[in-house]
N, CA, C and O atoms as a Tinker XYZ file with bonds, in Angstrom:
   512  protein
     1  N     33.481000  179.449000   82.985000    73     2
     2  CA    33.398000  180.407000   84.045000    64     1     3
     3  C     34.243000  179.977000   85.242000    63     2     4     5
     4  O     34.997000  180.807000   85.749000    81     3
     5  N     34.185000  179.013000   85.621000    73     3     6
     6  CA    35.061000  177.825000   86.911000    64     5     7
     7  C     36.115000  177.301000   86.042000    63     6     8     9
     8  O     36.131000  177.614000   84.852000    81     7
     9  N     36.900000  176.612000   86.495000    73     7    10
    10  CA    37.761000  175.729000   87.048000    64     9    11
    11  C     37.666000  174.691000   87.064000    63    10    12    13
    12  O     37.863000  173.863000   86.174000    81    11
    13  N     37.235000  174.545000   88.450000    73    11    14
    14  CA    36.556000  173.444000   88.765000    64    13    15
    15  C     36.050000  173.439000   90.003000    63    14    16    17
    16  O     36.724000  174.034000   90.844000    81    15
    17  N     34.676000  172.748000   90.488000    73    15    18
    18  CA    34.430000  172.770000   91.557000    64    17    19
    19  C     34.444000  171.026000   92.158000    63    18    20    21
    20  O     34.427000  170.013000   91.458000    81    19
    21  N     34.483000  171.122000   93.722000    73    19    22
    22  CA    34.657000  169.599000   94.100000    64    21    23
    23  C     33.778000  169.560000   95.806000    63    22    24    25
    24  O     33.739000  170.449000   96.657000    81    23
    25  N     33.247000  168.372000   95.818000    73    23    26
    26  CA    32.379000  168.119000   96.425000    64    25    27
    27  C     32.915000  167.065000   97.317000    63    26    28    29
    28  O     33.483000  166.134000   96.746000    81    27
    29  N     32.833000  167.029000   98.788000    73    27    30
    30  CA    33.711000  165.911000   99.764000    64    29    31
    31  C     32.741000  164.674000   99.472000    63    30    32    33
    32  O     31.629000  164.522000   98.966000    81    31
    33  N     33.651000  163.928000  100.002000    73    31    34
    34  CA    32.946000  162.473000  100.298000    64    33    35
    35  C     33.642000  161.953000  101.758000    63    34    36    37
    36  O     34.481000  162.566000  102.418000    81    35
    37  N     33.091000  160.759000  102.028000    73    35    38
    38  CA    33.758000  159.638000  103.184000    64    37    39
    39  C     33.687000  158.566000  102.645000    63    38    40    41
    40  O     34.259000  157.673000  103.271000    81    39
    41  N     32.853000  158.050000  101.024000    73    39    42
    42  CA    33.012000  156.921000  100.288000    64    41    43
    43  C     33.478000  156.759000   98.710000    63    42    44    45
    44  O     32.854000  156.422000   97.704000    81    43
    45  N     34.821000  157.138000   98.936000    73    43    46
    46  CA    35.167000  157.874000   97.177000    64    45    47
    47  C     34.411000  156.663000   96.535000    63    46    48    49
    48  O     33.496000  156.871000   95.739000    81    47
    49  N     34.872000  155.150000   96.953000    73    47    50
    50  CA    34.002000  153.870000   95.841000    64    49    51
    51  C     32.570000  154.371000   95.278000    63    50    52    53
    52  O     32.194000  154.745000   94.166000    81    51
    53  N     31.897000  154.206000   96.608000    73    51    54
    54  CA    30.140000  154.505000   96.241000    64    53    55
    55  C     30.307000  155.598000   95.727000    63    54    56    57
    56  O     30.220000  155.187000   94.570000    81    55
    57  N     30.537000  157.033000   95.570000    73    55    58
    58  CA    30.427000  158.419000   94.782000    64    57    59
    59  C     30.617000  157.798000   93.649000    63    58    60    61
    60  O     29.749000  157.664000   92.786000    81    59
    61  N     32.041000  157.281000   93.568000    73    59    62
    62  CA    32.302000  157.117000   91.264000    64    61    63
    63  C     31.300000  156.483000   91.221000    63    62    64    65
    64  O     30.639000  156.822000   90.240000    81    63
    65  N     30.809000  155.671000   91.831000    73    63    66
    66  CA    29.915000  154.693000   91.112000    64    65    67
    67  C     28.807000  155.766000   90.288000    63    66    68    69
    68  O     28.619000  156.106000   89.120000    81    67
    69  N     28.189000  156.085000   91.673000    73    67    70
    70  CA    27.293000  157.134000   91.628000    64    69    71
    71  C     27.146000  158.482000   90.520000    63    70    72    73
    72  O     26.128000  158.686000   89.858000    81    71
    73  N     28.047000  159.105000   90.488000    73    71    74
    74  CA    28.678000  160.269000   89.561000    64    73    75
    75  C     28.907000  159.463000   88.141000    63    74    76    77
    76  O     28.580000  160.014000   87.090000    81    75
    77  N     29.338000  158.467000   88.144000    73    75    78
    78  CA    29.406000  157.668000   86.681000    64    77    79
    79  C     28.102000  157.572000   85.961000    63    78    80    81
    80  O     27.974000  157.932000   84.791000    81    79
    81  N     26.992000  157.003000   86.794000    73    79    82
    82  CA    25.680000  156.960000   86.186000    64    81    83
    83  C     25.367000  158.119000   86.402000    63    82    84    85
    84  O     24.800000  158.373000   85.338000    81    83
    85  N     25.311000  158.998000   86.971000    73    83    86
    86  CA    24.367000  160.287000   86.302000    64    85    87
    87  C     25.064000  161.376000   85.995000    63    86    88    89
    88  O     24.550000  162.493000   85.933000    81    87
    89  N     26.449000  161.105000   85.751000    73    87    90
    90  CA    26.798000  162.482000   84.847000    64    89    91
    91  C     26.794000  161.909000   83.485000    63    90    92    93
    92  O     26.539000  162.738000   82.611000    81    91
    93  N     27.047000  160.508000   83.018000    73    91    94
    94  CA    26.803000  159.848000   81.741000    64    93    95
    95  C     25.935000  160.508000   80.805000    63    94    96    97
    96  O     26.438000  160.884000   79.746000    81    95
    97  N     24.470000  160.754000   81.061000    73    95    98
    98  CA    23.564000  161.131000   80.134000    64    97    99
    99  C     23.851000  162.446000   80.011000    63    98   100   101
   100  O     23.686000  162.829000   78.853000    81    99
   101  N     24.247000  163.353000   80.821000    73    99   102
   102  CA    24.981000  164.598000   80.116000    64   101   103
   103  C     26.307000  164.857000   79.483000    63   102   104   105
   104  O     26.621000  165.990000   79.117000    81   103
   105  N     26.974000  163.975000   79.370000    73   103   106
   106  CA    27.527000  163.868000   78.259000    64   105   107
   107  C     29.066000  164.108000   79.398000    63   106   108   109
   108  O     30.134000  164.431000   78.878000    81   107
   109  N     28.977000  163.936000   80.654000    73   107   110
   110  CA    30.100000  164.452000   81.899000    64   109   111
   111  C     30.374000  162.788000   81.869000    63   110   112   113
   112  O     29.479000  161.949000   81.770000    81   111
   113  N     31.936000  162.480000   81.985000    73   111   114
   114  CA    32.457000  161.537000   82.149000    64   113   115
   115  C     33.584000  161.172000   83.123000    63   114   116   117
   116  O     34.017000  162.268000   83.478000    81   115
   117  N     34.234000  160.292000   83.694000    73   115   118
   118  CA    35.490000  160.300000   84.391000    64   117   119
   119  C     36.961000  160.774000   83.616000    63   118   120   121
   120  O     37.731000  159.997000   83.052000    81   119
   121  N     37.076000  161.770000   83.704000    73   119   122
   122  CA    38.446000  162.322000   83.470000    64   121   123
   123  C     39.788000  161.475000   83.639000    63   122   124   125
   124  O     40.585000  160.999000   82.830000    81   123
   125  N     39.697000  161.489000   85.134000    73   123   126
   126  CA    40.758000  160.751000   86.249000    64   125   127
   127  C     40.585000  160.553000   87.424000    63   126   128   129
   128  O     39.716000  160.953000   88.199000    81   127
   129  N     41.552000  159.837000   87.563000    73   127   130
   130  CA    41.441000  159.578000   88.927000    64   129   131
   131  C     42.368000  159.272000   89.989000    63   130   132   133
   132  O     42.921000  158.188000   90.172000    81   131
   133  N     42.453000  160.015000   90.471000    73   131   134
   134  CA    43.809000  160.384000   91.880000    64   133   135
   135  C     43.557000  159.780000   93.056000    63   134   136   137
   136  O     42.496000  159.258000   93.396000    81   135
   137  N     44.774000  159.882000   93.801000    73   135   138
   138  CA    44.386000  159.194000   95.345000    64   137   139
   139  C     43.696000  160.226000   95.866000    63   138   140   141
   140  O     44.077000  161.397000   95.887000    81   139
   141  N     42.091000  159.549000   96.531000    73   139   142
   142  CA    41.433000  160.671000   97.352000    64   141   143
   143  C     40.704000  161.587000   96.179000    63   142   144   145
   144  O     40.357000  162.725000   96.495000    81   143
   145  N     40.496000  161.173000   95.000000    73   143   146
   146  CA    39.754000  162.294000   94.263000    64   145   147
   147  C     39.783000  162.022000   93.227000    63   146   148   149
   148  O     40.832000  161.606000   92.734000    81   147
   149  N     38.175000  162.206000   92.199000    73   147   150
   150  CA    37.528000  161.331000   91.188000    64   149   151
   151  C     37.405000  162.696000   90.361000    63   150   152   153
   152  O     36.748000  163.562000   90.940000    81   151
   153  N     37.918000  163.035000   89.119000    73   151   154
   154  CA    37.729000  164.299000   88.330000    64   153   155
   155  C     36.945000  164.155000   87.058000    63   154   156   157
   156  O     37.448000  163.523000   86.129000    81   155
   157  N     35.818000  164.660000   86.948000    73   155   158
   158  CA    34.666000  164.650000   85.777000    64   157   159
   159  C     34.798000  165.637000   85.270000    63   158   160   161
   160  O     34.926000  166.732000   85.819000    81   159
   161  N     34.782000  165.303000   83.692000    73   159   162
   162  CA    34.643000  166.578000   82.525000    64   161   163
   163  C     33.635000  165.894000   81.134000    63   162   164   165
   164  O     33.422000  164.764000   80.696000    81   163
   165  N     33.094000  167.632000   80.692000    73   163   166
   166  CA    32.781000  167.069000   79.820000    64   165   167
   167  C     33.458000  167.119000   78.638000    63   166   168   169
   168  O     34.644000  167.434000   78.745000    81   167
   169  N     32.907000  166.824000   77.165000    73   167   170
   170  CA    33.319000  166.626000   75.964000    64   169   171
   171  C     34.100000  168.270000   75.631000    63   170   172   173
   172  O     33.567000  169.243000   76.164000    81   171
   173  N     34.645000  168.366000   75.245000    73   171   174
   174  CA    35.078000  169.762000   74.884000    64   173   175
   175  C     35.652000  171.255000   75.892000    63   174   176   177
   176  O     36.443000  172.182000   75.721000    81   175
   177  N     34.594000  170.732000   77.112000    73   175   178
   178  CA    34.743000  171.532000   78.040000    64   177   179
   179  C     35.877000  171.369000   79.394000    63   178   180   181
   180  O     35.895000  170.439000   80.201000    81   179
   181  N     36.798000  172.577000   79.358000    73   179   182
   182  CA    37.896000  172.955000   80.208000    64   181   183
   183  C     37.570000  172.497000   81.581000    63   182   184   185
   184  O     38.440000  171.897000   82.213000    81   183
   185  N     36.355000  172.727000   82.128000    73   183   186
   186  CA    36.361000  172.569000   83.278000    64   185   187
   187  C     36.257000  171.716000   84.021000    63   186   188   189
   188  O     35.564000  170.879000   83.443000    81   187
   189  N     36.621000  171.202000   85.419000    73   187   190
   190  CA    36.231000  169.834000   85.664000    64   189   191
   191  C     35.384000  170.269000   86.903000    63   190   192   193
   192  O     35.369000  171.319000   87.547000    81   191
   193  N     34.428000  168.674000   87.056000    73   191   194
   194  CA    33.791000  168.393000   88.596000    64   193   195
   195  C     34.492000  167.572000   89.200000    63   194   196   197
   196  O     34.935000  166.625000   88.550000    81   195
   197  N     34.744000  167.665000   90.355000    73   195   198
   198  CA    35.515000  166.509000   91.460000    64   197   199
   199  C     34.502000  165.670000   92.664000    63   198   200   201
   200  O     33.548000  166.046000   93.345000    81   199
   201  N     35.046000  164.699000   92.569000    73   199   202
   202  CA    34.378000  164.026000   94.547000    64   201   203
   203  C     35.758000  163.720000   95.165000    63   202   204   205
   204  O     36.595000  163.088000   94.520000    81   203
   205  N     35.944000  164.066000   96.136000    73   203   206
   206  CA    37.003000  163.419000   96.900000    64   205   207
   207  C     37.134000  164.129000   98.502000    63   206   208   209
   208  O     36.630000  165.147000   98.976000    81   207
   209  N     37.978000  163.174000   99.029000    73   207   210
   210  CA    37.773000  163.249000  100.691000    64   209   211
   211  C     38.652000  164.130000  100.839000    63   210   212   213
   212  O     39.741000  164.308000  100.293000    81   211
   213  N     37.840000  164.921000  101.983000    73   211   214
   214  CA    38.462000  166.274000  102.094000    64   213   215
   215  C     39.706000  166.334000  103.031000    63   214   216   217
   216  O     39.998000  165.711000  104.051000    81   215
   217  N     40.488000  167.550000  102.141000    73   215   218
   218  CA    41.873000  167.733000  102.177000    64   217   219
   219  C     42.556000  167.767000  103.440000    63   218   220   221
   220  O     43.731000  167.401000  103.486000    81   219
   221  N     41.860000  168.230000  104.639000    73   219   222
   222  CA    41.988000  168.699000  106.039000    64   221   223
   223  C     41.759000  167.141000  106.972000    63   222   224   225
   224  O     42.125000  166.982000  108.136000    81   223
   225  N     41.122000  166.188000  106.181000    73   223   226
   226  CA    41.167000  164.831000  107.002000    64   225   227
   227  C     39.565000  164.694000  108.046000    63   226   228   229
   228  O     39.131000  163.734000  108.683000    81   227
   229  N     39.226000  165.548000  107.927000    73   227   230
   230  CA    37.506000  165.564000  108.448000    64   229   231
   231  C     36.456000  165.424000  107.861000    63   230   232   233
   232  O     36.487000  165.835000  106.701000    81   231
   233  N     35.306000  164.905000  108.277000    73   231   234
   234  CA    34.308000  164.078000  107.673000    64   233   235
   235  C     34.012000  164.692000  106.783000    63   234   236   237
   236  O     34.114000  165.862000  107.150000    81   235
   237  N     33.558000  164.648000  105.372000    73   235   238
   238  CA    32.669000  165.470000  104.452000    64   237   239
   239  C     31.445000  165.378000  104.912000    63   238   240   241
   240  O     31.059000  164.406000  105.561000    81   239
   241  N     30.404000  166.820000  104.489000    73   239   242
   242  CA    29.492000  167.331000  104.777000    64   241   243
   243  C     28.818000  167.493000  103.732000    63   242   244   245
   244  O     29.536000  167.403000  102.736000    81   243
   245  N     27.339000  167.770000  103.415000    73   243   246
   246  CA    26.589000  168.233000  102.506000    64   245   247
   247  C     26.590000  169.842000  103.206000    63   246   248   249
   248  O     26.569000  170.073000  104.415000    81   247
   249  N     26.619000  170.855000  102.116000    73   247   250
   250  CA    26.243000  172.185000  102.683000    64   249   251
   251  C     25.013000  172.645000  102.320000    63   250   252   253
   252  O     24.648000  172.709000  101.146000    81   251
   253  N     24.350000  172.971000  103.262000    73   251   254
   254  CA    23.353000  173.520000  103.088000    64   253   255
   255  C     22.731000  174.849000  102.620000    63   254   256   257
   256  O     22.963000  175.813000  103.349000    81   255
   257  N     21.979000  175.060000  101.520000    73   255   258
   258  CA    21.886000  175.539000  100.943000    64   257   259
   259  C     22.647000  175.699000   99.292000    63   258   260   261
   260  O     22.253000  176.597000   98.548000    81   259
   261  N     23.414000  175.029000   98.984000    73   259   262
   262  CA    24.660000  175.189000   98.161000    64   261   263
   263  C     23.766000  173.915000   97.045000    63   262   264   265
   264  O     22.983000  173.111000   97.551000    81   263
   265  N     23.983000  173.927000   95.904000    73   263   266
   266  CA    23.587000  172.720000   95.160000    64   265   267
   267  C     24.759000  173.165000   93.367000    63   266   268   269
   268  O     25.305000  174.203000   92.992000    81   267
   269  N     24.684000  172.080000   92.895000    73   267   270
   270  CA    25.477000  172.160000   91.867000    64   269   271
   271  C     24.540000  172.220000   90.438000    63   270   272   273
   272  O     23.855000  171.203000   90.537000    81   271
   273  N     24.299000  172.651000   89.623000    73   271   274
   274  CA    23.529000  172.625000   88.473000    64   273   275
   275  C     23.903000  172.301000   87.351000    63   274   276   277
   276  O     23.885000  173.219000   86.530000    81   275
   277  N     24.486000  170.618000   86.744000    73   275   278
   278  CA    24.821000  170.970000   85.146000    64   277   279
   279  C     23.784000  170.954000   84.590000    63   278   280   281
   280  O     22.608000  170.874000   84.944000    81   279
   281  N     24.662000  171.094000   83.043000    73   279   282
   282  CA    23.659000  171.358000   82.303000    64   281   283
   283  C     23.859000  170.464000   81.274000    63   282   284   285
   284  O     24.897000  170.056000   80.755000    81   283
   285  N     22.230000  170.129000   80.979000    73   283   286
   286  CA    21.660000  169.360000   79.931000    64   285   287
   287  C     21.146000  169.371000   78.354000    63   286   288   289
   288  O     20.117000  169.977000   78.055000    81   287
   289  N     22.025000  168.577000   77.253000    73   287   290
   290  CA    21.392000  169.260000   76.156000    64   289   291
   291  C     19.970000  169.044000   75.674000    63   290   292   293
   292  O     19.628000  169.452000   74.564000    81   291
   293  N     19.052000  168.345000   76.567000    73   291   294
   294  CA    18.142000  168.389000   76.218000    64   293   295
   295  C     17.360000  167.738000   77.302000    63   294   296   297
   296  O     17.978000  167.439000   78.324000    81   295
   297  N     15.590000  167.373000   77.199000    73   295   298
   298  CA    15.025000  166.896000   78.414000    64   297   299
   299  C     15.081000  165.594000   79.064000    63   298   300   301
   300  O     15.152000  165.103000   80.190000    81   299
   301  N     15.009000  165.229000   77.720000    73   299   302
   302  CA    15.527000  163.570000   78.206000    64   301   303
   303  C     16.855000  163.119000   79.083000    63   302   304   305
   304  O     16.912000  162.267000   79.969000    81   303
   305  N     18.114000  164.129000   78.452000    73   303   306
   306  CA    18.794000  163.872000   79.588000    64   305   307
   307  C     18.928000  164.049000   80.738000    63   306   308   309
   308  O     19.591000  163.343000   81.498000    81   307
   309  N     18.031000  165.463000   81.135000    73   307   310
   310  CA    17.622000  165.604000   82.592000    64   309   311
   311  C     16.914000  164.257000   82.934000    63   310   312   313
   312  O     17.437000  163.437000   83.688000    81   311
   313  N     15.664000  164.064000   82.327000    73   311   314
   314  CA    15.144000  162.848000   82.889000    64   313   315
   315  C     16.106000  161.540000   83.166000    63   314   316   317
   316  O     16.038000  161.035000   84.286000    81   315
   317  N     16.803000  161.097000   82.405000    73   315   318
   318  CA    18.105000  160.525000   82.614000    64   317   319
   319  C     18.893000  160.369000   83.926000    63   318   320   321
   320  O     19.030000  159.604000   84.881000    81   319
   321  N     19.281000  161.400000   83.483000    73   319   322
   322  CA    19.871000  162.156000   85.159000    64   321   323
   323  C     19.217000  161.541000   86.536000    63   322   324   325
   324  O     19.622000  160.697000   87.335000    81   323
   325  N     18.043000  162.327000   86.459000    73   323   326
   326  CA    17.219000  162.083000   87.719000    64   325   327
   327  C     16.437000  160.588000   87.719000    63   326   328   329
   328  O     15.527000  160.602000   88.547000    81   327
   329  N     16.554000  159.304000   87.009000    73   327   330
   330  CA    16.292000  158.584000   87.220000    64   329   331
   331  C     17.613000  157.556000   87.602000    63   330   332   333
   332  O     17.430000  156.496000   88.200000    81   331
   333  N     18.870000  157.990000   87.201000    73   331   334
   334  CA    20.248000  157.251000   86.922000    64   333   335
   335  C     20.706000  157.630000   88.805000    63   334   336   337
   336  O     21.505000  156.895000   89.386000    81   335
   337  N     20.053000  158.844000   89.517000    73   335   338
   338  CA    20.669000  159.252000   90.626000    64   337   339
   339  C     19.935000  158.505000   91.499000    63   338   340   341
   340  O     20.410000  158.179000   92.587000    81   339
   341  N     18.143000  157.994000   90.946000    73   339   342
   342  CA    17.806000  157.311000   91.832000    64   341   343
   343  C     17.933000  155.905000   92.299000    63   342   344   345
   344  O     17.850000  155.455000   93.442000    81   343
   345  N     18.156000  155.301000   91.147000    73   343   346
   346  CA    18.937000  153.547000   90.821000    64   345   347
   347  C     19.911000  153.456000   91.478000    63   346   348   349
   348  O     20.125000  152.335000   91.940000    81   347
   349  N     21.128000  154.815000   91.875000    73   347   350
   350  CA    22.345000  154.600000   92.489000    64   349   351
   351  C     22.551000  155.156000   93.922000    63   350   352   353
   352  O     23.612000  155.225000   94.543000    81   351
   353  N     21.213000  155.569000   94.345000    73   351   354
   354  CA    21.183000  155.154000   95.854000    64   353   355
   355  C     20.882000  157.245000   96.300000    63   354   356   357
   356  O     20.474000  157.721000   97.359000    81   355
   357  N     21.279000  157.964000   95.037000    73   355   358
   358  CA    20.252000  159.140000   95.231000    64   357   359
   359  C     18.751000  159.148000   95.761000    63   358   360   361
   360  O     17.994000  158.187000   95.624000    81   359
   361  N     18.324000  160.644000   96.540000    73   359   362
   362  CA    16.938000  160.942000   96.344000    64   361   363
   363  C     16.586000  161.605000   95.836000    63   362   364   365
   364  O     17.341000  162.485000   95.423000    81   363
   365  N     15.241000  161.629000   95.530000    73   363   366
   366  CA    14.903000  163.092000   94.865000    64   365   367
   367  C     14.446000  164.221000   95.689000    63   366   368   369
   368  O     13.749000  163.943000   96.664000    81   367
   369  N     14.690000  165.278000   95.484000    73   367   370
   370  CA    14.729000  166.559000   95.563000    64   369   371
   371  C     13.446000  167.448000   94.650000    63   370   372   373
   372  O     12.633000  168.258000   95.093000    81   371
   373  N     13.547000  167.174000   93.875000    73   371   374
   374  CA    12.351000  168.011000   92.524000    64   373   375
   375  C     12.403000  166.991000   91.619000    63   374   376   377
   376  O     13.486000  166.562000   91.221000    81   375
   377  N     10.943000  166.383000   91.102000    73   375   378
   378  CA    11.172000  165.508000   89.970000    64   377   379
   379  C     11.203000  166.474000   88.540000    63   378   380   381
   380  O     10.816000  167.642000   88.589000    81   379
   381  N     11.765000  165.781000   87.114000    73   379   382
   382  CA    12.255000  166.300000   86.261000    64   381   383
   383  C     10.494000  167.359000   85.901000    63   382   384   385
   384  O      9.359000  166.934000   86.117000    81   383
   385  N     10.721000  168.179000   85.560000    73   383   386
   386  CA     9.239000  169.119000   85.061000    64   385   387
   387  C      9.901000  170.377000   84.491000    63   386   388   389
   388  O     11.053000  170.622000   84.850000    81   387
   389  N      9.262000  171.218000   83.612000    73   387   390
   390  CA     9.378000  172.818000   83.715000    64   389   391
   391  C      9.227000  173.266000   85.295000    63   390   392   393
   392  O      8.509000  172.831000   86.195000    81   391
   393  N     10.253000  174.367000   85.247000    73   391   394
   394  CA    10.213000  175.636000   86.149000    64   393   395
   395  C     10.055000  176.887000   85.789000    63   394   396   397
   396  O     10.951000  177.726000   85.877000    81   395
   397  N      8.594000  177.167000   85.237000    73   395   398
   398  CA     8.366000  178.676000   84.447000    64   397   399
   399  C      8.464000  179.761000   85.048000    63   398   400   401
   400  O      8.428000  180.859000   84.492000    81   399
   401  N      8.633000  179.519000   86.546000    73   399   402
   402  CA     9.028000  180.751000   87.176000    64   401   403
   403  C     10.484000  181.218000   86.921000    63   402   404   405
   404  O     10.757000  182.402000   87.121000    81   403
   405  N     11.622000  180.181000   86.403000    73   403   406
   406  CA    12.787000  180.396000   86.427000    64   405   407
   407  C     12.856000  181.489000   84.747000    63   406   408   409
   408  O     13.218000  182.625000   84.442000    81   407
   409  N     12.102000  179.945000   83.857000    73   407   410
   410  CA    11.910000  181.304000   82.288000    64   409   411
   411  C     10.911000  180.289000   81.665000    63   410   412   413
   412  O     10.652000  179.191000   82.158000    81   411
   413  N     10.461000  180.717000   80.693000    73   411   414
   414  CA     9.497000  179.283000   80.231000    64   413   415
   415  C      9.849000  178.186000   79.259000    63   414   416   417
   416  O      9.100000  177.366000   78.729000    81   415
   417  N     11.244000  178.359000   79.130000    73   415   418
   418  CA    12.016000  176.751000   78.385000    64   417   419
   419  C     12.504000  175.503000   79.836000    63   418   420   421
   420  O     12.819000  174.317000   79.736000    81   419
   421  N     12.379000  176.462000   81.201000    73   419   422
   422  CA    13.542000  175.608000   81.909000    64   421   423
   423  C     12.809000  174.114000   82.533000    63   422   424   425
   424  O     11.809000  173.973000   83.237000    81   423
   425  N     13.456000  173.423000   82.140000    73   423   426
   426  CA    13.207000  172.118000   82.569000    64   425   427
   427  C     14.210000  171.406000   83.093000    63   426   428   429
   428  O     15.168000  171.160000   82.360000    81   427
   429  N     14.208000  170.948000   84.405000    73   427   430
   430  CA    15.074000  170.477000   85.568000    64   429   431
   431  C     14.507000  169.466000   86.827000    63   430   432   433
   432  O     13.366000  169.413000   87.287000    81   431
   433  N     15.624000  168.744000   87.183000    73   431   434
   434  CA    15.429000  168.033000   88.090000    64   433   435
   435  C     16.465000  168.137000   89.045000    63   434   436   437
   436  O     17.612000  168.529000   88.827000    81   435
   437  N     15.718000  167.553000   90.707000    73   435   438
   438  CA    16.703000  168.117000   91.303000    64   437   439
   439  C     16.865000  166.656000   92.385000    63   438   440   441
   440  O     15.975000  165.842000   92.631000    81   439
   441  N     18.079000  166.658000   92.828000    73   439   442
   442  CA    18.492000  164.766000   93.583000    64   441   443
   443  C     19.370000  165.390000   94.708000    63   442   444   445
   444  O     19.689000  166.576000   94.629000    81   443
   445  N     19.692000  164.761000   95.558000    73   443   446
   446  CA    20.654000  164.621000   96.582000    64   445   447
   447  C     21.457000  163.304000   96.290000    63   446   448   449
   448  O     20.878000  162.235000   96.093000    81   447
   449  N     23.150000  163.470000   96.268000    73   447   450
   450  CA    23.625000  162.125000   96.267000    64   449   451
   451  C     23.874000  161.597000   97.497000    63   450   452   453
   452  O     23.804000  162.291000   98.511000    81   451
   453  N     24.180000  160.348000   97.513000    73   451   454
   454  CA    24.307000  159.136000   98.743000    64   453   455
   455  C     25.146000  160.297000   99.852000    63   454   456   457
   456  O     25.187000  159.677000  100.915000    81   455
   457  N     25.763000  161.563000  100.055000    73   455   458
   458  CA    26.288000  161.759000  100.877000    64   457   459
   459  C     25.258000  163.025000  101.347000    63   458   460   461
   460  O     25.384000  163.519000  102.468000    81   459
   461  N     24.340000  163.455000  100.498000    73   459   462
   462  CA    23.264000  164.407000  101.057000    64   461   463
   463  C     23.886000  165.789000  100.012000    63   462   464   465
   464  O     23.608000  166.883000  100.501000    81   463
   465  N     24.550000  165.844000   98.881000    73   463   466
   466  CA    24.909000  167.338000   98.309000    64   465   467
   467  C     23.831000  167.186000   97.409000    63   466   468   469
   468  O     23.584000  166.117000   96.851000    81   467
   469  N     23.068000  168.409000   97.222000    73   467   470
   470  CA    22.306000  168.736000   96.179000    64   469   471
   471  C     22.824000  168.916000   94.810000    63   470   472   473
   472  O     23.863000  169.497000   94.495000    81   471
   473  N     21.905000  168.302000   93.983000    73   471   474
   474  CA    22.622000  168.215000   92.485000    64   473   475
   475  C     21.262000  168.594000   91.848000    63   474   476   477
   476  O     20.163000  168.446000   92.384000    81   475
   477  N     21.598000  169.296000   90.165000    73   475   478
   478  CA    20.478000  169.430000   89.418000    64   477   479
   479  C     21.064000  169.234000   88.439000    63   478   480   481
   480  O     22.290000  169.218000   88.324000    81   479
   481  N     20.025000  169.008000   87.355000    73   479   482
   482  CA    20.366000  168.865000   85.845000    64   481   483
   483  C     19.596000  169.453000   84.969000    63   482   484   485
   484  O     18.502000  168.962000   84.693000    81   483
   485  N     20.063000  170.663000   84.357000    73   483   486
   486  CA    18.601000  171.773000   83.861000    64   485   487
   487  C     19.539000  172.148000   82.029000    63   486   488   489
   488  O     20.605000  172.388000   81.462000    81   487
   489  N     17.876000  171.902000   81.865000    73   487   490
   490  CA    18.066000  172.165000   80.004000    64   489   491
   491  C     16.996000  174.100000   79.738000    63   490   492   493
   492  O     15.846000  174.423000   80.034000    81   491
   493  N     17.649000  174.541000   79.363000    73   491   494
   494  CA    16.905000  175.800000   79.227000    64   493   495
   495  C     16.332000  175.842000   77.817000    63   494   496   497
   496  O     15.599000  176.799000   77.566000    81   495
   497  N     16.586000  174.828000   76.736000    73   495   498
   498  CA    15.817000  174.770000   75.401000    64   497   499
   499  C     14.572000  175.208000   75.340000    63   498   500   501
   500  O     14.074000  175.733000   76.336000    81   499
   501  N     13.816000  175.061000   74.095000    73   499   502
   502  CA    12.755000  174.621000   74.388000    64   501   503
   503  C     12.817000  173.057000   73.770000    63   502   504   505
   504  O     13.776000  172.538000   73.199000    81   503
   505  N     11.351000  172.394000   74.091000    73   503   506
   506  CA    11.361000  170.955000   73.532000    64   505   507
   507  C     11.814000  170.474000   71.846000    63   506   508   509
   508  O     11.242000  170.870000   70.830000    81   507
   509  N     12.558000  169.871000   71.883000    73   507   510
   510  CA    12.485000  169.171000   69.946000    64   509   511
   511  C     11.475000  168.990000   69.514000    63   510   512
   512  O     11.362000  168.572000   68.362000    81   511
């Protein structure tokens, strides 16, 4: 559906670190990596995620209201996720559970990384 979307920083080091452990268990890895900007993809898939310091030379921001959602092939890797964001200096936001208001397979967790952007990791299966 995207492209790609990309998210600022003011610490490209600490982000890869960060983005390395918890896009891992979904199967999202480091692509590349440019001056000023860290590009994640997954297995098969066209599109990429980015971190890097923004283009205009001013501080990066978390936006509010705005959060990013991949997706997970299953629950464990959400759980994954949301424990890999908290080891690397993430918080949590929503711990991993169903959200039956969303539909009654969805199971998600939700983190803020070290710079304050909201992240989730949601499996819409049902359980194995």
């Amino acid at each position: 559906m995207y492209s790609h979307t990309t998210l600022g920083t003011n610490d490209l080091e600490t982000a890869g670190r960060f983005y390395d452990a918890v896009l891992k268990p979904l199967g999202i890895t480091r692509a590349m990596s440019l001056e000023g900007i860290i590009l994640y993809r997954g297995q098969d898939d066209p599109s990429m995620f980015g971190i890097g310091q923004p283009f205009d030379g001013k501080p990066a921001s978390a936006g509010n209201g705005a959060h990013i959602a991949f997706m997970a092939q299953d629950r464990a890797a959400v759980d994954a996720f949301h424990a890999a964001a908290l080891a690397h200096g993430g918080t949590d936001e929503g711990a991993p559970g169903l959200r039956p208001h969303y539909h009654e397979h969805y199971y998600g967790a939700y983190v803020r990384d070290p710079e304050g952007n909201k992240l989730q990791a949601v499996c819409h299966a049902p359980p194995a």
